[in-house]
Structure formats: C-alpha cells, structure tokens
C-alpha positions as CSV (number, residue, x, y, z in Angstrom):
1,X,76.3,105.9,-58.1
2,X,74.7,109.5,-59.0
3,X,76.7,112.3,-57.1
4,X,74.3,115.1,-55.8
5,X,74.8,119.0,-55.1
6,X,72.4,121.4,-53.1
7,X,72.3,125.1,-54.7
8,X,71.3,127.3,-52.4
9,X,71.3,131.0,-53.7
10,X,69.2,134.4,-53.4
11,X,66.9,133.9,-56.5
12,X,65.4,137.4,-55.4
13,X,68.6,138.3,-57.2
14,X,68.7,138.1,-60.9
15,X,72.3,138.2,-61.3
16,X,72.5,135.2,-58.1
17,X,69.8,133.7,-60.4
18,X,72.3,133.4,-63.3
19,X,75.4,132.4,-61.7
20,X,73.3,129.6,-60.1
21,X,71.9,128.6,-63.5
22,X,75.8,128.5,-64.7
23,X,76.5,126.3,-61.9
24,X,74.0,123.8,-61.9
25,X,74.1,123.7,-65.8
26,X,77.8,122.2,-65.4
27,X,77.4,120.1,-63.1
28,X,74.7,118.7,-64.7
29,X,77.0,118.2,-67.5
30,X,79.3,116.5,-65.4
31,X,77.0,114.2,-64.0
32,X,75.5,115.5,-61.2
33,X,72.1,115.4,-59.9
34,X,71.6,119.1,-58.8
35,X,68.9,119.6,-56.0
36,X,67.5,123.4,-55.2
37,X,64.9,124.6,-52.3
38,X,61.6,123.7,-54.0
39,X,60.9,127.7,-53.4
40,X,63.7,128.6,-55.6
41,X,63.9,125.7,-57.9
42,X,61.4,126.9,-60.4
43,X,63.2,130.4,-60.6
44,X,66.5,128.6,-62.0
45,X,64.7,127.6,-65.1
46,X,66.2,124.1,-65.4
47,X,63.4,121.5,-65.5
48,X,66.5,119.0,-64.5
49,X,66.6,120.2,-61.3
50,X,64.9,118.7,-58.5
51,X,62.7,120.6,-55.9
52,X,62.9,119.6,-52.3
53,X,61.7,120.5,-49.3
54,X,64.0,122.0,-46.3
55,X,64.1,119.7,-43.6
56,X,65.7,116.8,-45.9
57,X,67.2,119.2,-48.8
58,X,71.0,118.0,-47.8
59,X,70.3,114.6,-47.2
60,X,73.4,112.9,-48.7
61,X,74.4,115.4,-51.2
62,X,77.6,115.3,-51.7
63,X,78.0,119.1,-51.3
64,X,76.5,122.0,-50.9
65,X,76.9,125.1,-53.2
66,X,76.1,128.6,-51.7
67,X,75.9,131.3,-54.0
68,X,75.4,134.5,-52.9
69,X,76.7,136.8,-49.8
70,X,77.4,135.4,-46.0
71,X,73.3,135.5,-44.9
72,X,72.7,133.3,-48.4
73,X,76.2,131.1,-46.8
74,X,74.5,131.1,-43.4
75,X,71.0,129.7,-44.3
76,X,72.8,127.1,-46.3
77,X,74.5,125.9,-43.0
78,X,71.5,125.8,-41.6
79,X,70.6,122.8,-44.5
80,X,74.0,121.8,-44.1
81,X,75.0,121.0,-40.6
82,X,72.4,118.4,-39.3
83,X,73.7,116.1,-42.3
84,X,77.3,116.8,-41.9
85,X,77.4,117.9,-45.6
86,X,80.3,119.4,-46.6
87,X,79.6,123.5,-47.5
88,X,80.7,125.8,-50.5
89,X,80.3,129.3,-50.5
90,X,81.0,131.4,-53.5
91,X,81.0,134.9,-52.8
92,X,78.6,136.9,-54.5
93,X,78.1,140.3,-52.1
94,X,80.3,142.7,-51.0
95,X,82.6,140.7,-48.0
96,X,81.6,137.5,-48.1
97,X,84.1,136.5,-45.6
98,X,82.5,133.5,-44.8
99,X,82.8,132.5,-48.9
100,X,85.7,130.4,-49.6
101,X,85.5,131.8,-53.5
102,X,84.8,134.6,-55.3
103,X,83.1,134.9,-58.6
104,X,85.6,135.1,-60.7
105,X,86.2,131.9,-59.2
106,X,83.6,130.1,-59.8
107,X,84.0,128.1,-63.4
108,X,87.6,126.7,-61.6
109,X,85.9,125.9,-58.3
110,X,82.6,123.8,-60.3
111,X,85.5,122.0,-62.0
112,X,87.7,121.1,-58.6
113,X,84.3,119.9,-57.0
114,X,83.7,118.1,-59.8
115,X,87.2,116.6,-60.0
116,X,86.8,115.8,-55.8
117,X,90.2,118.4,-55.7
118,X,88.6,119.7,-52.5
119,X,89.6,119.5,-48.5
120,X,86.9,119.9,-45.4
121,X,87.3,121.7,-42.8
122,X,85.5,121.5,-39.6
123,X,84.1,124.6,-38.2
124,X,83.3,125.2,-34.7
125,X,80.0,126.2,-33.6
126,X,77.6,127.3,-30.4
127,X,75.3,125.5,-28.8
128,X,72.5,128.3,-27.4
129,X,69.9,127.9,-24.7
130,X,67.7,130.0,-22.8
131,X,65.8,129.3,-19.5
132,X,63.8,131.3,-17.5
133,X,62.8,130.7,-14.2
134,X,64.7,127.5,-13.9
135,X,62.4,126.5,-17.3
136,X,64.1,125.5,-20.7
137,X,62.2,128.1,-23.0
138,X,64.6,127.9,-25.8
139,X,67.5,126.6,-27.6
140,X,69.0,127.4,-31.0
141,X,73.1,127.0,-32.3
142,X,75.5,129.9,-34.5
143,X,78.0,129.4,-36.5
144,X,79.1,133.1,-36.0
145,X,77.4,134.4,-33.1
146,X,74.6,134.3,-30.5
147,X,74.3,138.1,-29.4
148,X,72.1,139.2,-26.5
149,X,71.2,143.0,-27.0
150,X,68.6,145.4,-25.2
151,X,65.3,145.0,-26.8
152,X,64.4,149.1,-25.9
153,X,66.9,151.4,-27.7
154,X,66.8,154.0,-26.1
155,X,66.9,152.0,-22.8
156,X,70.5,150.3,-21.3
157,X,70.8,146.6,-20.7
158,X,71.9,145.3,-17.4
159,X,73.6,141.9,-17.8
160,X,75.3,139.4,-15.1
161,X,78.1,137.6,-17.0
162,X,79.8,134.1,-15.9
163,X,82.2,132.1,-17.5
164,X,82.2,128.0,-16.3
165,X,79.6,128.8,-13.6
166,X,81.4,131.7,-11.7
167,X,80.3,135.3,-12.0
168,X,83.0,137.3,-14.0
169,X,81.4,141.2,-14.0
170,X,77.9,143.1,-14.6
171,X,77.3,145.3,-17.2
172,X,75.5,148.1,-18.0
173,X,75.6,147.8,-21.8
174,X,74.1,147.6,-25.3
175,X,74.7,143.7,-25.5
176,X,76.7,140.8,-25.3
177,X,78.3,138.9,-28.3
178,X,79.4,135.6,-27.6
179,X,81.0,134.3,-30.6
180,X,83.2,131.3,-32.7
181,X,86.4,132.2,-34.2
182,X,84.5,132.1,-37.7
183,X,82.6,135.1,-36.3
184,X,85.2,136.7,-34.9
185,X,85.3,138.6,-38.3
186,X,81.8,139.1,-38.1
187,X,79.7,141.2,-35.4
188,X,82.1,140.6,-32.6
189,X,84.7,142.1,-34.7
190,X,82.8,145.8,-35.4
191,X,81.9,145.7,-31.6
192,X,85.5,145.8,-30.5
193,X,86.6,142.5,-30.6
194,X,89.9,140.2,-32.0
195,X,90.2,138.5,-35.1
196,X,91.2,134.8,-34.1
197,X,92.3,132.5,-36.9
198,X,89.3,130.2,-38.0
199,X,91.9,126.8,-36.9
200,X,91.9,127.6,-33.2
201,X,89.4,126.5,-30.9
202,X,88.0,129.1,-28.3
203,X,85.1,130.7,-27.6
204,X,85.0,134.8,-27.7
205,X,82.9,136.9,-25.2
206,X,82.9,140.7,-26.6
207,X,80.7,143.7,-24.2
208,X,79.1,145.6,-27.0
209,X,79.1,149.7,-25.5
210,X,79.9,148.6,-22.1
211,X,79.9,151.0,-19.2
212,X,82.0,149.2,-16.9
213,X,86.2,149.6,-15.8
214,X,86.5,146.2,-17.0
215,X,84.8,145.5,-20.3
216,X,87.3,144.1,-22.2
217,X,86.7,141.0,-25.2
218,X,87.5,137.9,-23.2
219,X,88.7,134.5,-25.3
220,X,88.0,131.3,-23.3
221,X,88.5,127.7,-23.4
222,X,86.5,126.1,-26.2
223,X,85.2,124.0,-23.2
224,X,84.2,126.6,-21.2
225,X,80.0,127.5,-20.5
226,X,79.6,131.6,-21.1
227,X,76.2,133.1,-19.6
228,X,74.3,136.0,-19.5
229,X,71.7,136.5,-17.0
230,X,69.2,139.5,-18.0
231,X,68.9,141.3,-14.3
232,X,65.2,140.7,-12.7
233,X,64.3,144.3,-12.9
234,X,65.6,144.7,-16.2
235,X,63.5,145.4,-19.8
236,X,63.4,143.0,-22.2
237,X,66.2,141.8,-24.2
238,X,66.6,140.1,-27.3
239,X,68.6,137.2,-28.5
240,X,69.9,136.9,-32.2
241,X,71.8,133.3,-33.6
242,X,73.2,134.6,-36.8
243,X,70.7,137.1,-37.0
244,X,68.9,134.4,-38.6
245,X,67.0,133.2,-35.0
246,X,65.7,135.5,-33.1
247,X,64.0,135.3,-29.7
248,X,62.8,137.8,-26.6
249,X,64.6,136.9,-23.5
250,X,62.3,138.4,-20.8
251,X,63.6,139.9,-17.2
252,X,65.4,137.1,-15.4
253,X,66.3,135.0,-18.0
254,X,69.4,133.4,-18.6
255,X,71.4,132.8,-21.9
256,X,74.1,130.0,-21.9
257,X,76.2,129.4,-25.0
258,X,78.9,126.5,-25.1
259,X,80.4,124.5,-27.9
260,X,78.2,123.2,-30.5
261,X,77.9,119.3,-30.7
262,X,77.7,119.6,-34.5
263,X,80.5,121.7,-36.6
264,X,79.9,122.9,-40.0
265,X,81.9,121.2,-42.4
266,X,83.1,124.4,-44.9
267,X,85.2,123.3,-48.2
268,X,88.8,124.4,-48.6
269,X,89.8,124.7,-52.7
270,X,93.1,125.9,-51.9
271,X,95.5,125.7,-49.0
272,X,94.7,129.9,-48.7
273,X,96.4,131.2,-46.1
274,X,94.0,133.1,-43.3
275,X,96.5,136.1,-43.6
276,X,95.9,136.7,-46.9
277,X,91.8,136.7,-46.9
278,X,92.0,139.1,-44.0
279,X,94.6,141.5,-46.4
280,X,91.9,140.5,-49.4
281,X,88.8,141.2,-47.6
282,X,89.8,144.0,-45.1
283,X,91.8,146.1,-48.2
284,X,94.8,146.1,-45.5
285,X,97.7,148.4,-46.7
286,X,100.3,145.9,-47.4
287,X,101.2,147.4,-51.1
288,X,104.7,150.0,-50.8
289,X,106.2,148.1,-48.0
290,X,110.1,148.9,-48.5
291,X,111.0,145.7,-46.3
292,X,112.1,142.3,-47.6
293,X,109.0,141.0,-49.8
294,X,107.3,138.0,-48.6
C-alpha cells in the first residue's frame, strides 16, 4: 500500500520553497506519494507531486508535514484535524513553538517519519460559537486561542464574563483570551497569562488590559463552558480563532468557548521534555548556574 504525506509550506517564501522541495524529494525516494495544496503544488517544481484541493487535501495521508513558522503550522491543522491526521511541524520562523523540529532537524526527522520512529500526541482544542439575540450566527474552533477584543481602538470593551453558566466579573477591557494549554505560550501568554504544560487538560481565561480589582488569568476545568457577553450598549467587538477566523461580534452578543470535539493530533520525534523547549525557545538564563547540574 502507497504511504502518503501532505506538505504544507509558505511557497511565498523561497527558502520555505526549498526546504519543501528537500522534503518531498526524499520522501519520494522512500516511497511516498507526496501531496501539496494545488495553489502551491506547481511552485515546488516536482511534477511527482500531486495537486489537491483543500477540503479533502488530508484525506488519509499518513502525515502531514508543515514547513514554515506557527501561522504555516496553524493552517495545516486546519487540513489536519477534520481527518485525524497526525501533524509535523518543522520550524522554519523565528519561535515556532508550536514546531516540534527545527531545521537543522529536518533530514533526521524525514528519515524517523519515514522509518514510522514517531509518537502522536493529542492536542486539546476549543470549540467557539457565537449567538446573538438567542440566534446561532456563528461557530468556528482554535487550537491556540479564540480572543474577543474591542473592534474601536481607541474605544474600551465592556465584557460580562461566566464560567459553567454563572457570572464570574465585568470588565472594562481590551479583550478576552480564552485559550488551550498549547496557546498558553501563545497570545495568552504576552497578555499576562501562565505557561501550562501542553499534557494537562484545562481551559485558560486571560483579561487582556483589564480595568477591574479582580482581573486575574483564571484556569478552569477542561469541562467547563467560558462566555463573554459583549454589553448591549457596547461598540462592536471582534472575534479572532487563531487569528486565522475572524468575525464581528455586534452589541449583545455572546461568545461561548468549551472543549473542542476534535483534538489535533501533533507528532512527537523525541520524548523532549516541555522544560527544555520553553529554556530553547524563551533563551531562559539557565547557563552559569553554580548548583548541582541536572
């Protein structure tokens, strides 16, 4: 039976272009049947690979291969998650914490794929809708975040906040992050927020700029129901999934975000620990320690 790979990369990129090229040319070699977005298939230059079109592009693949930084890792998931395909991301930006390799990486981690020396690990994600008037207007899902922020800058946001269907605080504020542990890194992190190990299952609530006595991050039950209700005489707010959905909330409406039904499924090459990515990506001052080495 052919095995099949996705490459999903920023072909608006040469070097991304390249690296891709690399990767798809070995696993070609090996065996595989490489697949690419039929937008950017044509910019790899290898007539072997196959165009396809979005809404079935992981349809049993065996894997999926993101190249690039964590926007190129999060449109992959996108392709990803509705087909339970397992995800790669191979860091080609400036963080990448989302990336489980880095580029120096990435001739070992085409050869572990190809050898099936790989674990998956299921991430947890948000299930996001929006109603307005007691009407369902929209829903969407994050793998980092769903974030509702004031639509007019120079304007202040007045939020209602409820966790499981009781009415925590209000805010005066810039926005709301509600986000996974894999975002905790992420947007929720900058506004204040803590780091939670990717393994533990919660969901984080983080007030961005509020002006309130009690505005601290919150970390609930992974089967709680957070909410954020824009006030009736409110302006217009905006809600962002990833950054990569985006959608006016108007006056009134409410947001609810609760566990996603579907993870994403992100491939583990080594049994990393999370301490040492955060030291790794954050540059945290562990070198000169005089204590006991560990």
């Amino acid at each position: 039976m052919t095995r099949e790979a996705l490459l999903v990369t920023h072909t608006g990129r040469q070097d991304s272009t390249d690296h891709a090229r690399t990767v798809a040319s070995d696993l070609i070699a090996a065996g595989f049947r490489v697949r690419a977005l039929a937008a950017e298939s044509g910019d790899l230059g290898l007539p072997e690979i196959v165009p396809v079109d979005e809404e079935k592009a992981a349809q049993d693949v065996e894997i999926v291969f993101a190249l690039g930084g964590d926007g190129t890792l999060l449109r992959a998931a996108e392709l990803a998650r509705p087909v339970g395909a397992p995800l790669l991301g191979i860091n080609l930006g400036r963080v990448g914490f989302l990336a489980e390799a880095e580029i120096h990486d990435l001739d070992q981690a085409v050869r572990d794929v190809v050898a099936r020396d790989y674990a998956v690990d299921e991430r947890l994600t948000v299930d996001v809708t929006v109603d307005q008037d007691g009407v369902r207007v929209a829903e969407s899902w994050a793998l980092n975040e769903a974030t509702v922020e004031k639509g007019d800058r120079e304007r202040m946001l007045e939020v209602l906040v409820e966790v499981d269907g009781r009415r925590l605080s209000r805010y005066g504020c810039d926005g709301v992050v509600c986000a996974t542990p894999t975002g905790s890194t992420a947007y929720a992190f900058s506004a204040g927020g803590p780091v939670v190990w990717p393994q533990v299952e919660a969901l984080l609530l983080v007030p961005i700029s509020a002006h309130a006595l009690f505005s601290r991050p919150l970390v609930a039950s992974p089967t709680s129901t957070l909410a954020i209700t824009i006030e009736p005489y409110a302006h217009h707010a905006v809600l962002s999934c990833d950054g990569r959905r985006v959608y006016e909330l108007a006056p009134g409406s409410r947001v609810e975000v609760r566990r996603g039904a579907l993870p994403v499924r992100v491939v583990r090459l080594s049994p990393r620990p999370f301490t040492d990515r955060l030291v790794a990506k954050f540059a945290l001052p562990v070198e000169g320690w005089r204590g006991n080495a560990r």
